[in-house]
N, C-alpha and C positions, 0 to 999 in steps of 0.2 A: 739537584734533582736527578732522580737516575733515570738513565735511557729509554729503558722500557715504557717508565711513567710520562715520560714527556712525547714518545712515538703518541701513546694512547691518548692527551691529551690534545696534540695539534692534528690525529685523527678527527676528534669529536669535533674541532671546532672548524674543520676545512668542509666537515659533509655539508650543511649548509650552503656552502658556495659553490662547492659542487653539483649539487641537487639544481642549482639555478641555470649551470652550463651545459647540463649533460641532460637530456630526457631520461637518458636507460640508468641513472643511480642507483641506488638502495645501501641501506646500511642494516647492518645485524647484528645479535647479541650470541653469543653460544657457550656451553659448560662441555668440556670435553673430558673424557678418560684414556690414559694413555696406559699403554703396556709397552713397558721397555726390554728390552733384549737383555737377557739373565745373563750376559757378560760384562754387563755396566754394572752391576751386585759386587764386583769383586775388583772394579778399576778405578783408582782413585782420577784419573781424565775426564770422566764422569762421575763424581765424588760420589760413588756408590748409591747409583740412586735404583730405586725398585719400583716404579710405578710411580702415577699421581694422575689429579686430575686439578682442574680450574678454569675460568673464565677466558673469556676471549669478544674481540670485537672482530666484523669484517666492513670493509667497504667497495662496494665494485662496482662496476661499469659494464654493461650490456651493448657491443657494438654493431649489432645484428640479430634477430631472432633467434640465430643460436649461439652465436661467439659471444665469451664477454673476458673478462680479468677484472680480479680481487688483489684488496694489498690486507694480508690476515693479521691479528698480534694477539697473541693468547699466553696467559701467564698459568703453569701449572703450580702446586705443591706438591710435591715427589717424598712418597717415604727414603728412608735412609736405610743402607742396610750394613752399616760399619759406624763404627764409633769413632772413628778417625776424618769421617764427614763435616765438610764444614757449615753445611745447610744453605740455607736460602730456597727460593724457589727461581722453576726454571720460567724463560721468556724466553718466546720465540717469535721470530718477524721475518714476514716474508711474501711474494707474493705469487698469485695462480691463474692461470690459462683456463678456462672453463669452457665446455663443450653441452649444450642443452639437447637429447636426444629429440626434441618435441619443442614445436613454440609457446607449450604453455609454462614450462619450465616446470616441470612433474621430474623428472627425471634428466640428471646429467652428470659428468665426467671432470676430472679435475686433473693439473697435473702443473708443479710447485716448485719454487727454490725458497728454502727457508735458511737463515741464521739461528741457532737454538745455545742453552748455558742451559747448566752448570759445567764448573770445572773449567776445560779449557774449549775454547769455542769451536762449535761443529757446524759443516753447511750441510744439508742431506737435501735431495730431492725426493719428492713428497707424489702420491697419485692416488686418485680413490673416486669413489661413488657415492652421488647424493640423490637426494628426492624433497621436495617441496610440496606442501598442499596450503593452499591461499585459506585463509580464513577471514577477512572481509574486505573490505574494497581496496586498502592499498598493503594487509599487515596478511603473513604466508608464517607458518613454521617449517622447520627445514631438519632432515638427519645424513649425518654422512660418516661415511666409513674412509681411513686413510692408511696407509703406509708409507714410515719415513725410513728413508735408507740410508745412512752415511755415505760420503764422497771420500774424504782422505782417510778417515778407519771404517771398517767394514760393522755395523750394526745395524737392527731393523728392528723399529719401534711400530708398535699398530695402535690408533687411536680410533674413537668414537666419538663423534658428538650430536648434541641436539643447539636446537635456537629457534630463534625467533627473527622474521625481517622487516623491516618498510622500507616499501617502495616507492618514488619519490614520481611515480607516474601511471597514469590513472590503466592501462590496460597492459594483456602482454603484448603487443605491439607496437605500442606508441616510441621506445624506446630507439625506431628504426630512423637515423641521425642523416640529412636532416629532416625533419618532420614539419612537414605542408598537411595543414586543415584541409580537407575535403568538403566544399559548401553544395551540395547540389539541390538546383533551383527546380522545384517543378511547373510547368506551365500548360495552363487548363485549357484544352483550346474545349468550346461549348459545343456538345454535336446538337444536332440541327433536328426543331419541334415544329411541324409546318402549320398543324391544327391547332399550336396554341394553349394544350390543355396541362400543360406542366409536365407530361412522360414525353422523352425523345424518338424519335421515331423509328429507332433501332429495335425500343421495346414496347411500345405502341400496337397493341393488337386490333386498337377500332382506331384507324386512321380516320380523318376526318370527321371527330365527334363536334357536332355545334358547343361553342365557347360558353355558351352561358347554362351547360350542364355539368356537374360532378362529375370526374369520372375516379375511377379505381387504380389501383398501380399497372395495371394492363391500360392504361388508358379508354376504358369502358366505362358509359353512362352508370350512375347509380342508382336502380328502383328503389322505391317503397312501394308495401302490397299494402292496399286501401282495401277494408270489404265496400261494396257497394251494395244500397240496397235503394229499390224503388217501389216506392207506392201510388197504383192508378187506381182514379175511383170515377165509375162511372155510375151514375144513376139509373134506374129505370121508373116506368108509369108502375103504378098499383096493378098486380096479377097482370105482368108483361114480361117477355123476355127477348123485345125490340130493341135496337143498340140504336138512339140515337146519332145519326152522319156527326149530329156536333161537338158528339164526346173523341172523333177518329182521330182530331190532333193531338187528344191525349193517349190516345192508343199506340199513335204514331211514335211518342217517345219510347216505349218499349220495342218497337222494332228498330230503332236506333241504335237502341243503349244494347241490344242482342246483336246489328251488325257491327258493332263498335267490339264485342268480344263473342268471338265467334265459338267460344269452349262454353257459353255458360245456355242456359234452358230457363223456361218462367212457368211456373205454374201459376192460372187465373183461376182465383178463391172467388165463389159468388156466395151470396148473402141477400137474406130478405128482411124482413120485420115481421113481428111476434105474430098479428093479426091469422087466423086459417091456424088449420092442423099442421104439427111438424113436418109429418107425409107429404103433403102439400108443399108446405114451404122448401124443403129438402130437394123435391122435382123440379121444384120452379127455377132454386139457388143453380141447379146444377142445367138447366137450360140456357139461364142467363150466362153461366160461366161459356159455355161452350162455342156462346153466341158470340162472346169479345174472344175465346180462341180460333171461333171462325176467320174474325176479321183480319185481325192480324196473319192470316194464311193466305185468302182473298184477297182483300187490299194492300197489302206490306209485303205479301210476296215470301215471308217466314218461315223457313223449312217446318213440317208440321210436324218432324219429329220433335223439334225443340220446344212445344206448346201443347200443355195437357189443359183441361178446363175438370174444375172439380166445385161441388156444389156444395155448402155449409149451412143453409139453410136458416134457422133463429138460434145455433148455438153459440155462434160470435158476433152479437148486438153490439151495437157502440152506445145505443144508446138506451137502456131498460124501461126510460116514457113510455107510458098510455096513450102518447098524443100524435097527430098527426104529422108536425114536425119530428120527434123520433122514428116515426117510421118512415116517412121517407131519406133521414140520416140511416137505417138498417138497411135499406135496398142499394146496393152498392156492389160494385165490385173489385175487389182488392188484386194487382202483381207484385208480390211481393220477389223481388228477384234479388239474390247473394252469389254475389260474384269475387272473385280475388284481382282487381286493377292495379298495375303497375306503372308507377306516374316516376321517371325521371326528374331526379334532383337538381334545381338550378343552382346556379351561386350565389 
């Protein structure tokens, strides 16, 4: 088996076990073009070669975010420019010093000793510039530019190439040898809720809201708005607009329910039955009203702005009978009071 061929295969078959020793590995693939020095066209030491291109492996080691070293083997086919040429193609081996300008490995530097054939063997030192850009989580394409310079005869070949890498390790940093996991533990200590209501007191805008209310992410009680509406019915005698003392407890609850919400106002609706001329009944309605907004001012003590009396006479009947019982169900008087109450939600 020839040299070259058996470098490239206990290449392929060491990355593996190198991949397993080293974090910073990676191995690559690349197609290079070379330009040879037009003095090797006409010197059989270089059996007249004029150019070529061909394949190549690399395999290298990262020993710091920027330093690393490659051991390279790339095999060209070179046109001929004599017929006195004995052909074959070239292989060259050898390895390089790599300098990453950045830790993402975008951009870096190279500088080589290589072995190179045809003809009779030549060593040249080698230096150039590359660039990398990752294409998924562990595989990067790569292009780099080189010049090779002979050591014992003076010539200078320039190559070009592209490739392909993987990386044998999951970020650009991990390769920094030896590599310790970083586990960090967080621990919750609970700040402190004195009322109880699920917000901490830090953010708590109603400190000490009673427990068995909702509150809001401010730690605030939650309303709902209830309408509230009441209906007093007080009776009176036929053609009277006397306020029975024994209707006052019922009168009593609207001055309640009015100091209980101090924004809201009652208008007292009075009502008669059909009996008499509307004229009549209309005077009376509006007497009787005025007589239970008396009360509630005198006895309840009820700001008298907050209480009108207004009289309705036989247009709002409850009850359209002939009889004696519907009329005394028509003499009545209605508070009908709408309000907006705000009642706290328990849990």
């Amino acid at each position: 088996m020839k040299k070259g061929n058996l470098l490239f295969l206990i290449g392929l078959a060491l990355a593996p076990v190198i991949s397993q020793a080293q974090e910073g590995v990676y191995v690559g693939g690349f197609y290079e073009a070379v330009t040879t020095d037009s003095k090797k066209k006409t010197d059989a030491d270089y059996d007249y070669i004029d150019g070529g291109n061909g394949p190549g492996i690399e395999i290298g080691v990262l020993f710091s975010p920027t330093w690393g070293a490659r051991l390279e083997w790339g095999q060209q086919d070179y046109d001929r420019a004599s017929a006195l040429a004995s052909g074959g193609d070239e292989r060259r081996l050898g390895l390089d010093l790599m300098y990453r300008f950045t830790e993402k490995n975008h951009l870096y530097t190279f500088v080589g000793l290589k072995s190179v054939t045809p003809g009779v063997g030549h060593s040249v030192i080698n230096a150039g510039l590359g660039g990398s850009v990752p294409l998924a989580s562990r595989w990067s394409v790569f292009a780099e530019g080189a010049v090779y310079q002979g050591m014992k005869t003076s010539f200078t070949d320039i190559g070009t190439k592209a490739g392909i890498r993987y990386q044998f390790y999951n970020s650009e940093t991990d390769f920094i040898n030896p590599h310790k996991p970083v586990h960090t533990v967080v621990i919750s200590v609970p700040e402190p809720d004195l009322d109880k209501d699920g917000v901490i007191d830090r953010l708590d805008l109603c400190p000490g809201t009673p427990r068995q209310y909702l509150v809001n992410e401010d730690g605030c009680t939650i309303a709902e708005q209830f309408v509230v509406s009441m209906q007093l019915n007080v009776l009176f005698p036929n053609d009277s607009s006397d306020v029975d003392p024994a209707y006052y407890p019922e009168i009593k609850k609207v001055a309640e329910f009015l100091e209980r919400n101090p924004d809201t106002a009652v208008e007292i609706g009075g009502h008669t039955s059909a009996p008499a001329s509307f004229e009549y009944n209309l005077k009376l309605s509006d007497a009787r009203a005025k007589a239970v907004a008396k009360v509630l001012v005198d006895e309840f003590k009820v700001d008298p702005e907050r209480v009108t009396g207004k009289g309705y006479g036989e247009s709002r009947l409850l009850d359209p009978a002939d009889n004696e019982m519907a009329h005394s169900t028509n003499r009545r008087i209605e508070a009908i009071i709408y309000a907006v109450d705000m009642k706290n939600i328990t849990r």
